[in-house]
C-alpha positions as CSV (number, residue, x, y, z in Angstrom):
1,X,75.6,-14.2,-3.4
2,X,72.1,-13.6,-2.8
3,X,70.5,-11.4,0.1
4,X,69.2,-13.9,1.8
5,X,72.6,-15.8,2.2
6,X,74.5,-11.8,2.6
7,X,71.9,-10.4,5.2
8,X,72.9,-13.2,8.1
9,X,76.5,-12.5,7.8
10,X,75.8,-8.5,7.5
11,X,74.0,-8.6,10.7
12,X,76.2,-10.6,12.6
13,X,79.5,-8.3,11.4
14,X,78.1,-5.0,12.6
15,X,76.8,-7.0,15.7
16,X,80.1,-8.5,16.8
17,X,82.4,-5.5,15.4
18,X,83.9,-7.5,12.5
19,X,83.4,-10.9,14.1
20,X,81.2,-13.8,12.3
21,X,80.9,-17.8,13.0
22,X,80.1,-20.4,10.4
23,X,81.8,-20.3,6.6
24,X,83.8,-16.9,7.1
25,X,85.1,-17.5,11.0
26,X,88.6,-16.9,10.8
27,X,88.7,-14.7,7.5
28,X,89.8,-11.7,7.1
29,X,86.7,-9.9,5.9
30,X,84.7,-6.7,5.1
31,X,81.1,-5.3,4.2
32,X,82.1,-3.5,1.0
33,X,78.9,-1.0,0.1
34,X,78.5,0.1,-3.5
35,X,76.0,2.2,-6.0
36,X,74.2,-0.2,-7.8
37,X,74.7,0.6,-11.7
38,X,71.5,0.7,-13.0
39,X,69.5,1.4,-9.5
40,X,71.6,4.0,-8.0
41,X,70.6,2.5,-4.5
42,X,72.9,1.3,-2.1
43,X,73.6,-2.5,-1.9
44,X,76.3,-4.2,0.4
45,X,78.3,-7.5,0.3
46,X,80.2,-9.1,3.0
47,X,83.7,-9.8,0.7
48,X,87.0,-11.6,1.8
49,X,90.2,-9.5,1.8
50,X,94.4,-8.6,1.9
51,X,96.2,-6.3,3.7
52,X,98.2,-4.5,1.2
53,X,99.6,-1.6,3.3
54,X,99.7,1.9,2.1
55,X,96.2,2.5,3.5
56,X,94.2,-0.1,1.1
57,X,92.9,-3.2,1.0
58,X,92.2,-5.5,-1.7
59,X,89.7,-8.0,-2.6
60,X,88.9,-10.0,-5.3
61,X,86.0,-10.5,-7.5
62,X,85.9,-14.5,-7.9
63,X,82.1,-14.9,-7.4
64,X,83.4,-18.3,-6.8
65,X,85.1,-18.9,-10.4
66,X,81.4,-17.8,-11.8
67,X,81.1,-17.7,-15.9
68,X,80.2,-13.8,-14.9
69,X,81.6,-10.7,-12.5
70,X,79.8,-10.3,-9.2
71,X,77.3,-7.3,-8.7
72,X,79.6,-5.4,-6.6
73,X,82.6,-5.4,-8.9
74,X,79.8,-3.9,-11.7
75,X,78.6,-1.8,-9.5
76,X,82.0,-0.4,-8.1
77,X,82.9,0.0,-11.7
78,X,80.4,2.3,-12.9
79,X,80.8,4.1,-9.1
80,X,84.4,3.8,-8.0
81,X,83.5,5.6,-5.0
82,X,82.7,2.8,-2.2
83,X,82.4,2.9,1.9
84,X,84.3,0.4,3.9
85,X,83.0,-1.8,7.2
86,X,86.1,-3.2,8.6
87,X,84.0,-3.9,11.5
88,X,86.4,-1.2,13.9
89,X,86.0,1.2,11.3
90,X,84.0,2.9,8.7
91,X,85.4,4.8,5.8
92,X,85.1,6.0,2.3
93,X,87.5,4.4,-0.2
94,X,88.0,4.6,-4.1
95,X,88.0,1.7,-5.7
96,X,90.2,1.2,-8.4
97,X,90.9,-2.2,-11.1
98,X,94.0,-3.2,-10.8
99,X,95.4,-4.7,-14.1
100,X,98.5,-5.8,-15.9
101,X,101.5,-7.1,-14.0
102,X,100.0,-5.0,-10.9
103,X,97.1,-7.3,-11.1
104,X,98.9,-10.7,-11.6
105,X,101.3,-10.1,-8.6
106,X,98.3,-9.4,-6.5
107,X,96.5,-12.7,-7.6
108,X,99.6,-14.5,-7.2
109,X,99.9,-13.3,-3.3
110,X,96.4,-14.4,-3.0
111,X,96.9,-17.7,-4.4
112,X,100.3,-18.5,-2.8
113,X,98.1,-17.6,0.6
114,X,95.3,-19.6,-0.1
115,X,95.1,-22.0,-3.3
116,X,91.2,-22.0,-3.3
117,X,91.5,-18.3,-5.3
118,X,93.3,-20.5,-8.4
119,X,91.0,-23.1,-7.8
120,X,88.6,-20.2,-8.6
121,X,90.1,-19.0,-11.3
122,X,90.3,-22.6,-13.2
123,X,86.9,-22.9,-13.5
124,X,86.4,-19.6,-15.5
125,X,87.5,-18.3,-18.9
126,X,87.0,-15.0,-17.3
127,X,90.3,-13.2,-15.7
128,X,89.2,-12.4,-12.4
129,X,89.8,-9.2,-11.0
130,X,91.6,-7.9,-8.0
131,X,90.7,-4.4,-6.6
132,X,92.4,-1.8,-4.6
133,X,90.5,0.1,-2.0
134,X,92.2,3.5,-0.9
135,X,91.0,4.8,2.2
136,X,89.5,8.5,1.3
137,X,89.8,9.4,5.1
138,X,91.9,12.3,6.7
139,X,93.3,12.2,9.9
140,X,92.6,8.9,10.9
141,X,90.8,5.5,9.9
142,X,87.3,6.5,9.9
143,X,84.5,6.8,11.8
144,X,85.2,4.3,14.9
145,X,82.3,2.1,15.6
146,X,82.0,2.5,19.1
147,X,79.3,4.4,21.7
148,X,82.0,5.9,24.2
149,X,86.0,6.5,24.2
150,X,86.6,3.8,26.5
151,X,84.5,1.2,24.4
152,X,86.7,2.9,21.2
153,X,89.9,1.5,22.6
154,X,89.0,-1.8,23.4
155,X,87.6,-1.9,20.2
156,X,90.7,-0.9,18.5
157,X,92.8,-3.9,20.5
158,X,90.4,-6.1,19.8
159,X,91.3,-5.5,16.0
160,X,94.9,-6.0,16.5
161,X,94.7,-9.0,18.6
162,X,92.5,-10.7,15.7
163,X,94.9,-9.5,12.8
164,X,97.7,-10.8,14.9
165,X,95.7,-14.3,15.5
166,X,95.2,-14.8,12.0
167,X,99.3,-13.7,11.3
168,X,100.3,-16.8,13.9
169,X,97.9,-19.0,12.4
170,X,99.2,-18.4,8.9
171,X,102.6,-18.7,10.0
172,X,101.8,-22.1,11.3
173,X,100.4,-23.5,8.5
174,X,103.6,-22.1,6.4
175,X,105.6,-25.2,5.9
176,X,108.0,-23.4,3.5
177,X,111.9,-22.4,3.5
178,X,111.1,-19.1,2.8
179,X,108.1,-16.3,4.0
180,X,105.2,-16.0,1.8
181,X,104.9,-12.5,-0.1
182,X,101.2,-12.1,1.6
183,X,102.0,-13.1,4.9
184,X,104.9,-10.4,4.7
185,X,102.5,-7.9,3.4
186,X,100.3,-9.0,5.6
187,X,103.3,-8.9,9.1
188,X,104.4,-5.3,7.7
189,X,101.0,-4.2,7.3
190,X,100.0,-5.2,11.1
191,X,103.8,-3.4,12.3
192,X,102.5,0.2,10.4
193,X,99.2,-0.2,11.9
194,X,100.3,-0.8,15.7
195,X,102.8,2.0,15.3
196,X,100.3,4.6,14.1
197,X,97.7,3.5,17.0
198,X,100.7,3.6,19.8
199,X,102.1,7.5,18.2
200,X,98.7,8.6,18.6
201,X,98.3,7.5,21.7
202,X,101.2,9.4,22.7
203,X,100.7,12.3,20.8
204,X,96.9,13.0,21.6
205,X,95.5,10.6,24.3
206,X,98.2,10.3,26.8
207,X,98.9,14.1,26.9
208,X,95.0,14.6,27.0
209,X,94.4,12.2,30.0
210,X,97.5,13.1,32.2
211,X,96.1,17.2,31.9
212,X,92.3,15.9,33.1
213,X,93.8,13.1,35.6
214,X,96.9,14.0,37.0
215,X,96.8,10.8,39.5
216,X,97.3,8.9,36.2
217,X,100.9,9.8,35.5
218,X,102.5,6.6,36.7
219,X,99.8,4.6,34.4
220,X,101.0,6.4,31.8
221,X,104.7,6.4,32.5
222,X,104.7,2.7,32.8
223,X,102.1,2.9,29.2
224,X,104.7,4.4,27.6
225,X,107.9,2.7,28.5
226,X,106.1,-0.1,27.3
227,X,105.2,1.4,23.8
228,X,109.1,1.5,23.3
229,X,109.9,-1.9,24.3
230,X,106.8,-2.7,21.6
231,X,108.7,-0.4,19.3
232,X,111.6,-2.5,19.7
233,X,109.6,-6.1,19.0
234,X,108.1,-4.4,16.1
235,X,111.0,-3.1,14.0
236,X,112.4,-6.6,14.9
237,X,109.6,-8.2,13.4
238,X,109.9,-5.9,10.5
239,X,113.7,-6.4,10.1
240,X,113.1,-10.1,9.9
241,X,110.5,-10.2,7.3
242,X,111.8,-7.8,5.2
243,X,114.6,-10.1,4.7
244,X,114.5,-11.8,0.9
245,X,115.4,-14.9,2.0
246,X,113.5,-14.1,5.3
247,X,113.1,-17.5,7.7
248,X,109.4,-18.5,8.8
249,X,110.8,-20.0,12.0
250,X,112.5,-16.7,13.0
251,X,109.7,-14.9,11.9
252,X,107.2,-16.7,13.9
253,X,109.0,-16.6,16.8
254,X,109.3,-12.7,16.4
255,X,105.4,-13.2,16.1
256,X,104.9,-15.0,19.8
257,X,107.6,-12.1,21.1
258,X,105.2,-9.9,20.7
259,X,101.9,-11.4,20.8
260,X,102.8,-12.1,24.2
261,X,104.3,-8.7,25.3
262,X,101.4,-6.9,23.1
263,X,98.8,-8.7,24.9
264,X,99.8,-7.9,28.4
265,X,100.1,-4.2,27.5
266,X,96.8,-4.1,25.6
267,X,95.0,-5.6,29.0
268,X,96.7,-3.1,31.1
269,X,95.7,-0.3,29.0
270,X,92.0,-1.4,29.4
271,X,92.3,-1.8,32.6
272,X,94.0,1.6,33.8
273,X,92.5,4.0,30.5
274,X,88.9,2.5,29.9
275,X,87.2,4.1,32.9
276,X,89.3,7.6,32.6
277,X,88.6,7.9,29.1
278,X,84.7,7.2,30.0
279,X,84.4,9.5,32.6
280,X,86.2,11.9,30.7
């Protein structure tokens, strides 16, 4: 699309940390930043995406079922090495085509998620391609987009309470027997995500925080008693949807288990950890 449709939604992304109104509210998207081919200069696109676990992404370069490839997908072609704006995050990532059967199962996720991508497809002669972002960081996500440690955290929950939103929406616009293959990428995805952030928590920031504030200790007792009962909802969660014939009506109510346990612990955490970690 052109710049002066992109810029708008750029701004407001990096503004809101991931957020954005209008067309893309409710999306799952990301600013995808590539070399151009022939200029060498930077350019970036706000893109949709899928969780695909396994630390990548993938998102698909429909140009909106366009006789031609978008500028991005040229671009990340002739320079596979791309950075990421997940709107929490900023990372490196190597871009790579997906193709053959790899490629066809990914388009068929996409499209059994959202028919709009075979509308897409219809309309050109052109295969469209999907593309897998790997994450080139170590040791973490990336680069956190936040000014302070305490700001950092909320900014982290705030990205697992809109990943979750979007999960209960799509499960309740299912409508099927059975779980769709995205949404359970998508559910597994979200479990392996919460279960880094709460191990290092344990392993880093709660050890970290009880050393420089020892009047914290029953903060983080009750903190971590309720990372295990999390632990719990999750590999539920995961147990359910991992099932082949898995049940969207168990799985959603799996979902509202721990949305609503999640929520409660993410608000306490903010409460009792936001003003330690700042004056720390």
């Amino acid at each position: 699309m052109p710049n002066d449709f992109n810029q708008p939604i750029i701004d407001e992304f990096r503004a809101n940390k991931g957020r954005v109104g209008g067309y893309f509210e409710g999306a799952r998207l990301l600013l995808l930043t590539t070399t151009g081919a022939r200029t060498g200069r930077p350019h970036t696109t706000p893109v949709g995406y899928l969780p695909d676990g396994d630390g990548r992404v993938l998102v698909i370069a429909s140009a909106a079922g366009a006789p031609k490839h978008p500028a991005w997908f040229h671009n990340l072609v002739a320079n596979p090495r791309v950075t990421v704006e997940s709107g929490t995050f900023t990372y490196e990532a190597q871009a790579v085509v997906l193709t053959g059967e790899e490629r066809d199962r990914a388009f068929a996720r996409a499209v059994e998620g959202d028919p709009g991508w075979a509308a897409y497809q219809e309309k050109t002669e052109r295969l469209i391609p999907v593309v897998a972002l790997h994450a080139l960081t170590e040791g973490g996500p990336g680069k956190i987009n936040a000014s302070s440690m305490g700001e950092a955290i909320k900014v982290v929950h705030d990205a697992f309470r809109r990943e979750l939103a979007l999960i209960r929406d799509e499960m309740s616009k299912g409508g099927g027997t059975t779980l769709g293959a995205q949404l359970r990428v998508n559910c597994l995805t979200f479990c392996a995500g919460l279960h880094n952030h709460h191990t290092g928590e344990e392993l880093m920031m709660f050890p970290a925080l009880a050393d420089r504030f020892p009047e914290s200790a029953p903060a983080l007792a009750r903190l971590g008693e309720e990372h295990a009962r999390i632990a719990e909802l999750v590999e539920e969660l995961r147990r359910v949807v991992s099932a082949e014939d898995a049940d969207p009506a168990d799985a959603g109510a799996e979902v509202e288990r721990l949305t609503a346990e999640l929520e409660a612990h993410l608000t306490y955490e903010e409460e009792q950890l936001m003003p330690l970690l700042d004056a720390a």
